[in-house]
N, C-alpha and C positions, 0 to 999 in steps of 0.2 A: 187805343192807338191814337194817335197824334195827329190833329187835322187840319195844323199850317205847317205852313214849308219851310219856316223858319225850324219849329220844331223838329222837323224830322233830318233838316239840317243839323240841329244841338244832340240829336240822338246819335249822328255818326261820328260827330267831334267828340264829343265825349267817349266814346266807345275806344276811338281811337288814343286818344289821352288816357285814357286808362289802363291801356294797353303797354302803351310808353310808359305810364308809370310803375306797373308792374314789373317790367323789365330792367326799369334801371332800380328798382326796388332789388328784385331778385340778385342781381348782380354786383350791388355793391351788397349784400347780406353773406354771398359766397365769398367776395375779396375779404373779408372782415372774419368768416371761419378760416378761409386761408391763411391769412395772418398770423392769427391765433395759434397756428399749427406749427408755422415757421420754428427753426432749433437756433437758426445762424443768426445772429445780430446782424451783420452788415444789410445781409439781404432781408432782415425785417426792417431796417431802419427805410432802405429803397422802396418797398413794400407802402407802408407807414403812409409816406409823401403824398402815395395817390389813393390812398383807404380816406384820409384826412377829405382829398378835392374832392372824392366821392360822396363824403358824406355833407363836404356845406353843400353842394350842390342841388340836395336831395332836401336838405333845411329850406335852402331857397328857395324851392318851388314848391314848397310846403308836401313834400310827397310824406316827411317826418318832421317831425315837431325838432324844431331849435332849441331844446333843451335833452333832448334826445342824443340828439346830432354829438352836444356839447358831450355829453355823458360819453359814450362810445367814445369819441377820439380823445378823453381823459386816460380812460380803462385801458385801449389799446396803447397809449405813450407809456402809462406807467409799467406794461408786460413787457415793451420792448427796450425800457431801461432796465428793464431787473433781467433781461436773457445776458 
């Protein structure tokens, strides 16, 4: 157990950060099988715009890797040129 107070401060920051990240984790991984799923072009290209800000977001704040990020919004542009 942790015996300054700064510590025990870093234990619930943390706790809480990872919670947020988990969630924005989780939910831009469903927008992105959602996508995937999509049949209609117009409404995947709508789609697309915010799977995209989703995912630099997520680069940014290092929740995934910036080569990652790149890859997914590659994969997902070239499904929704070819629908």
């Amino acid at each position: 157990m942790a015996n300054h107070k700064s510590a025990l401060k870093r234990i619930r920051s943390n706790e809480t950060k990872r919670l947020r990240n988990k969630y924005q984790h989780k939910t831009t991984r469903n927008a992105v099988r959602d996508l995937r799923s999509v049949e209609d072009k117009k409404d995947a290209e709508e789609k697309l715009v915010k799977v995209i800000s989703m995912l630099d977001k997520l680069a940014k704040t290092n929740i995934i890797h910036k080569n990652k990020a790149a890859n997914l919004k590659s994969k997902l542009t070239k499904h929704v040129a070819a629908l």
